[in-house]
C-alpha positions in Angstrom: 44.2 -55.3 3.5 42.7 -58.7 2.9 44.7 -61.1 0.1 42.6 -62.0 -2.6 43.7 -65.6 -1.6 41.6 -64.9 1.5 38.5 -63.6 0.2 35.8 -63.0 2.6 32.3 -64.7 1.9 30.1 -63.1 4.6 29.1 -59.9 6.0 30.5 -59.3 9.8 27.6 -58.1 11.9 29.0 -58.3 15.5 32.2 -57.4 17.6 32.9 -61.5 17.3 32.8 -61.7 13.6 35.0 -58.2 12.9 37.2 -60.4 15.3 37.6 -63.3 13.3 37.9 -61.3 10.4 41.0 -59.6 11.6 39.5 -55.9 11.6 39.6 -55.3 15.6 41.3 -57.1 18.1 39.6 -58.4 21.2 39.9 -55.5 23.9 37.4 -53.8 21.1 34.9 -56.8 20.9 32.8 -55.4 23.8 32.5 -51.5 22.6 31.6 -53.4 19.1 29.0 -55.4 20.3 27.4 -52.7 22.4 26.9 -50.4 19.8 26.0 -53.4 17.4 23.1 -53.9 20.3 22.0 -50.0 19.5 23.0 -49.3 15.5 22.9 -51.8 13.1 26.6 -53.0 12.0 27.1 -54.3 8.2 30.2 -54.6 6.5 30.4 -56.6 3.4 32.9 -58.8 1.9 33.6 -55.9 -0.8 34.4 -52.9 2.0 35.9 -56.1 4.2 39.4 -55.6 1.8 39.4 -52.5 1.3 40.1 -52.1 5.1 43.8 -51.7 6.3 43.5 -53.0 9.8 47.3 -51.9 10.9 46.3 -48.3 9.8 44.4 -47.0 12.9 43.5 -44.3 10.5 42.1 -45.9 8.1 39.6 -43.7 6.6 37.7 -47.1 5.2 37.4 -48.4 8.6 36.5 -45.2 10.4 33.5 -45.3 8.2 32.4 -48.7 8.7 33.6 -50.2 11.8 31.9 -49.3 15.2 33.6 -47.0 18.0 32.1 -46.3 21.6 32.2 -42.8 20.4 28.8 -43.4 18.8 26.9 -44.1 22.5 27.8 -40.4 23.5 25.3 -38.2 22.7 25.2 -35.0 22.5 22.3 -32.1 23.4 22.1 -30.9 20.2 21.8 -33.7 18.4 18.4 -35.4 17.4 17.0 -38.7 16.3 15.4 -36.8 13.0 18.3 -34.5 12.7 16.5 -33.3 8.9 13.0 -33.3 10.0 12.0 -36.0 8.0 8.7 -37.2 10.0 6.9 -34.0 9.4 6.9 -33.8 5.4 5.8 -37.1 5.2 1.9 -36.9 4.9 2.5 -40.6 3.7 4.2 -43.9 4.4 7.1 -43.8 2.6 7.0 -40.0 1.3 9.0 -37.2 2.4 7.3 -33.8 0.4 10.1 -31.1 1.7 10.4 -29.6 -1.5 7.4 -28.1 -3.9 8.7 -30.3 -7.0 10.4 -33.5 -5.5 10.5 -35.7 -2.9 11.6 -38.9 -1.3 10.1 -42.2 -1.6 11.9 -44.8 1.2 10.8 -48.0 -0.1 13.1 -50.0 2.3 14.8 -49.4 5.4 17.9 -51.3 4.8 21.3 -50.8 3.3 24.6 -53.3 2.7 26.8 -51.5 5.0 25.9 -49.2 7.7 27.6 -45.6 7.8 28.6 -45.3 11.3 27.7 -41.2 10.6 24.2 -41.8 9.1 21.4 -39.3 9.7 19.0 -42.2 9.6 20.4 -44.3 11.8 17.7 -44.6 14.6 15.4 -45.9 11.9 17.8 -47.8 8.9 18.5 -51.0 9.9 16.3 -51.2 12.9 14.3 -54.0 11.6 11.4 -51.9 9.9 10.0 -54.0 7.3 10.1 -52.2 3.2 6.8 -50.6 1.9 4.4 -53.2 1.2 2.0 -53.6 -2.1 -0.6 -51.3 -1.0 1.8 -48.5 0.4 3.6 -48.1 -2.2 0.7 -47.8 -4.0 -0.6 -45.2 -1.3 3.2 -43.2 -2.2 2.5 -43.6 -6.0 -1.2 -42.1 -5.7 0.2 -39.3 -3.5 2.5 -38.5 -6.3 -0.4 -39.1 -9.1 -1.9 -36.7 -7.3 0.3 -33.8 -7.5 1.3 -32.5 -10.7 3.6 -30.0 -9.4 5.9 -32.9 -8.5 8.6 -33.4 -11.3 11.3 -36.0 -9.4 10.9 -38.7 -7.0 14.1 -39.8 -5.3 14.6 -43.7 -4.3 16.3 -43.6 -1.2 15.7 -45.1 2.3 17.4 -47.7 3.4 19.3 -48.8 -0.3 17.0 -49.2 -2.9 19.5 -51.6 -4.8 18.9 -53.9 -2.0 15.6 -54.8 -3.2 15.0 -57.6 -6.0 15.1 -56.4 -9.7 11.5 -56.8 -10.2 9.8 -55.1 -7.1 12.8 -52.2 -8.5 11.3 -52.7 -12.4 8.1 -52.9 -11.4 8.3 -49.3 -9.1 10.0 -47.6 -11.7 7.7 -48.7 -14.5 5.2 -47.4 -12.4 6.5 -44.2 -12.1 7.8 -43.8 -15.5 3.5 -43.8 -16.2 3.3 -40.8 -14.7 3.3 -38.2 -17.0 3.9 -34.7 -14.9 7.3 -35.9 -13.6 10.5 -35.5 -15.6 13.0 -37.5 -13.2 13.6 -40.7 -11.0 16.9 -40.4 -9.2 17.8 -43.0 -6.9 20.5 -43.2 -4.3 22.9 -46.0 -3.6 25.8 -47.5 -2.1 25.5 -50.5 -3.9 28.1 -49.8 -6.3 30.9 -49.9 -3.8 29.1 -51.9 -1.0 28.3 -54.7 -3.0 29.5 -54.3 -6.8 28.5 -57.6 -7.7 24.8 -56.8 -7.5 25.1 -54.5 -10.5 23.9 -57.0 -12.8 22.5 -57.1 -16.3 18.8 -57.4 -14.3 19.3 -54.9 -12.2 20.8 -52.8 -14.9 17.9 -53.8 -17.3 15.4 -52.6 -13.8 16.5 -49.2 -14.4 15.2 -48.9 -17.8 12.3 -45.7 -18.3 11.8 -43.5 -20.9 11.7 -41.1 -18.3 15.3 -39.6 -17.1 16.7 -42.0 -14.6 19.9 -40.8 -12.7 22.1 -43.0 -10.2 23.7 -41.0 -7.5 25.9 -42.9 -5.4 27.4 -42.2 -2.1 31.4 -42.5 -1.9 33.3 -40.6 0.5 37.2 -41.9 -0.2 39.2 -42.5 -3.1 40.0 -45.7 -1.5 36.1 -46.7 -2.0 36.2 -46.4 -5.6 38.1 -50.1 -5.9 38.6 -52.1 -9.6 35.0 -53.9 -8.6 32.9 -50.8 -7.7 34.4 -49.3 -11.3 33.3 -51.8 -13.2 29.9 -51.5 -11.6 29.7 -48.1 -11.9 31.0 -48.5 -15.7 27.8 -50.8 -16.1 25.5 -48.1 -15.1 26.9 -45.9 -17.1 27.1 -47.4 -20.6 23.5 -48.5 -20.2 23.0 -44.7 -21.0 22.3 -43.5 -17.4 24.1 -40.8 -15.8 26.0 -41.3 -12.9 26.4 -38.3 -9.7 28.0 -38.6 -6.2 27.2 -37.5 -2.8 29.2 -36.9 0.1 30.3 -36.3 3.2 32.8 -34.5 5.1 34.2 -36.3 7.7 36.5 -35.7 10.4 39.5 -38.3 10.3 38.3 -39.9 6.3 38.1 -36.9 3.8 38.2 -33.1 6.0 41.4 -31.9 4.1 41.9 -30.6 0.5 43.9 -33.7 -0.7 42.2 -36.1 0.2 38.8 -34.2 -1.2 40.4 -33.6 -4.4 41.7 -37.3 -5.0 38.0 -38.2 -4.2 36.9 -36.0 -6.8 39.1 -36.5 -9.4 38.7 -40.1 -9.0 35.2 -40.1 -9.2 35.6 -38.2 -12.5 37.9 -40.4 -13.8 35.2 -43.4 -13.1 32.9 -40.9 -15.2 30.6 -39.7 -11.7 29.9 -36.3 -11.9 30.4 -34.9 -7.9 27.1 -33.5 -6.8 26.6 -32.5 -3.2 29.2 -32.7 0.0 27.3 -33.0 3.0 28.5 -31.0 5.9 27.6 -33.8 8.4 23.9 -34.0 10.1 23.3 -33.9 14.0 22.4 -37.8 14.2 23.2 -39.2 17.6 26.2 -40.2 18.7 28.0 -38.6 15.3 29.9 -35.8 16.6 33.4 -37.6 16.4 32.5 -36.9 12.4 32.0 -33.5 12.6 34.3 -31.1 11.6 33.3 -27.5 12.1 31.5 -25.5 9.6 34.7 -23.0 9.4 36.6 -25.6 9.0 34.5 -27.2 6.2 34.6 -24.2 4.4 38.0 -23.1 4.3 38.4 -26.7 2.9 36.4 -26.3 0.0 37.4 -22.8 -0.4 40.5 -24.3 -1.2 39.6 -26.6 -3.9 38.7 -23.4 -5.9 41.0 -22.9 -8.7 42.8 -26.4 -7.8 40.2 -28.7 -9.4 38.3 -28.2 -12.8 34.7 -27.3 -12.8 33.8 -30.9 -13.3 35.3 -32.4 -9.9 33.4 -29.4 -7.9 30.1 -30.5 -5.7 28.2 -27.5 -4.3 28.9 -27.5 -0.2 25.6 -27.9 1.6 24.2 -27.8 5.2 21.1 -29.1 5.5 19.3 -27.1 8.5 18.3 -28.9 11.6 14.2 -28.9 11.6 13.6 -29.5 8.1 14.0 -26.6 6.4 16.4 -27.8 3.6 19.7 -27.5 2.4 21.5 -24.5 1.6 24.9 -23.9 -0.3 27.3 -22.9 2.8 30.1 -22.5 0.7 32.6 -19.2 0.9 30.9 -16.2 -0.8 34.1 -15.1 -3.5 31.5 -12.1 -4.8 30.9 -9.1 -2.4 28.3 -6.7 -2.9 29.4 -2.7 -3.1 26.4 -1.3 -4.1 25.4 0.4 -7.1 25.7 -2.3 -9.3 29.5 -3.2 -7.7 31.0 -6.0 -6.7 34.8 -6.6 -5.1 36.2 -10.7 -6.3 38.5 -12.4 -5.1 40.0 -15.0 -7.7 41.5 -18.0 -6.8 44.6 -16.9 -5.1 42.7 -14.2 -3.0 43.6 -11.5 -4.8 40.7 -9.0 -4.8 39.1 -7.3 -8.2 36.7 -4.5 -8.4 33.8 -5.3 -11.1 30.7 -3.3 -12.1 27.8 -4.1 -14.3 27.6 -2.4 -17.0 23.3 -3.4 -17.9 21.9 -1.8 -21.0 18.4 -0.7 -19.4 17.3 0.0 -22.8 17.2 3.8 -22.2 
């Protein structure tokens, strides 16, 4: 990892400046740059030391840095892998679900996942909602009582000045059928230093605001991205994470359970892992969904309640996500079920319902 005496400043962008940084060597300069000239490339100065360039498995770095893997598509895989583009009767709205959706008010992020499901679009150069469409997004949602929780996402939201953040959250904390404003963020560990007392201050609503930030390794959760997390946190606003299973950084029970507890630990309650999505040029980060889920079968038992995320797929087309965890219930009929506790033992168990009769 980088000394501390050797800070980096900058974030590397190319196959040149990984180079000079130390975290490739030169043979890898040209699959770098090609796939920098395709996918946008971002790592910052905080994710720059975390890296252990000697470790060719360095689950930091397989995140982060680009691989030639990523220009081999595959047939099944899609641009729009959730089917984004057609729930979004708006610019800037995605309306998937009857009582929440998406508002992407920026198409830009401090690091680029080299596994992201947006990837044809984040970082590409799209310019963030302007004035009037976010206004357009925030009449949409004015509109529509039955929406109680509008997710900032995009892009990073945290990437966008404190104000135009302020002055969209104020905007839905007016707004009085919705009960939530969550936004999503890798800010925290991307870039801890922008977890300021403004930006902190931005997130004030009288409405329920929750943070969920997206962190994949222990090794992520560094003495920085803690304290920014911790900032959050005693401002009175909760704290969840997201994410993903990935071949080569987190798809075995240890390293899952070190994630989790960690996160804990930093006072981030666990909240979804992703089985990965069908983006192009991903499926070096897929493990399979068997796989996935005799992984987190595993974790059952071995971690408390509090370090468990629910297992979701999200289904190619846009029909949502579903919990694709191991069933331990089994139906028997008549009111009878067979469990199987945490060591796999199996235990008969019938209701016993008072119908009233």
């Amino acid at each position: 990892m980088t000394s501390a005496l050797t800070k980096p400043t900058a974030v590397l962008r190319d196959g040149k400046s990984l180079v000079a940084a130390g975290l490739i060597d030169q043979g890898a300069r040209a699959e770098a740059d090609a796939v920098a000239r395709r996918y946008a490339v971002a790592v910052t100065p905080a994710v720059q030391v975390l890296i252990d360039p000697t470790d060719p498995a360095d689950p930091i770095a397989r995140q982060f840095l680009p691989s030639s893997a990523e220009l081999k598509d595959q047939p099944d895989e899609d641009a729009d892998p959730i089917g984004d583009d057609a729930f979004s009767p708006v610019k800037g709205i995605v309306h998937r679900y009857p009582d929440r959706v998406l508002l992407k008010l920026v198409h830009t992020c401090p690091v680029y996942c080299r596994y992201c499901f947006r990837r044809e679009r984040v970082g590409q150069g799209e310019a963030p909602l302007s004035t009037a469409e976010i206004q357009r997004a925030l009449d949409y949602v004015r509109a529509r009582p039955d929406i109680w929780e509008v997710i900032l996402t995009g892009g990073d939201p945290f990437v966008l000045s404190s104000r135009r953040l302020r002055n969209t959250i104020t905007a839905l904390d007016r707004i009085d059928h919705l009960g939530v404003v969550r936004i999503h963020t890798r800010v925290p560990i991307a870039d801890p230093d922008r977890i300021d007392d403004d930006l902190v201050a931005a997130l004030s609503a009288d409405k329920a605001v929750y943070v969920v930030i997206h962190c994949n390794h222990a090794h992520e959760l560094s003495t920085p991205a803690v304290a920014a997390i911790r900032r959050i946190v005693d401002a009175g606003i909760p704290v969840l994470a997201q994410s993903v299973l990935l071949k080569g950084v987190n798809d075995d029970a240890a390293s899952l359970e070190a994630l989790f507890r960690a996160l804990v630990r930093a006072r981030v309650k666990p909240y979804y892992l992703h089985h990965p999505d069908r983006a192009p040029g991903t499926t070096h980060f897929r493990p399979s969904l068997a796989t996935g889920r005799t992984i987190v079968d595993g974790l059952q038992g071995r971690l408390s309640g509090l370090c468990q995320p629910t297992y979701v797929l999200d289904i190619p087309g846009g029909h949502g996500k579903v919990p694709v965890a191991i069933e331990r219930a089994a139906e028997a009929g008549d009111g009878a079920y067979v469990l199987r506790d945490r060591n796999g033992h199996l235990h008969d168990y019938r209701d016993n319902v008072d119908n009233g009769s």
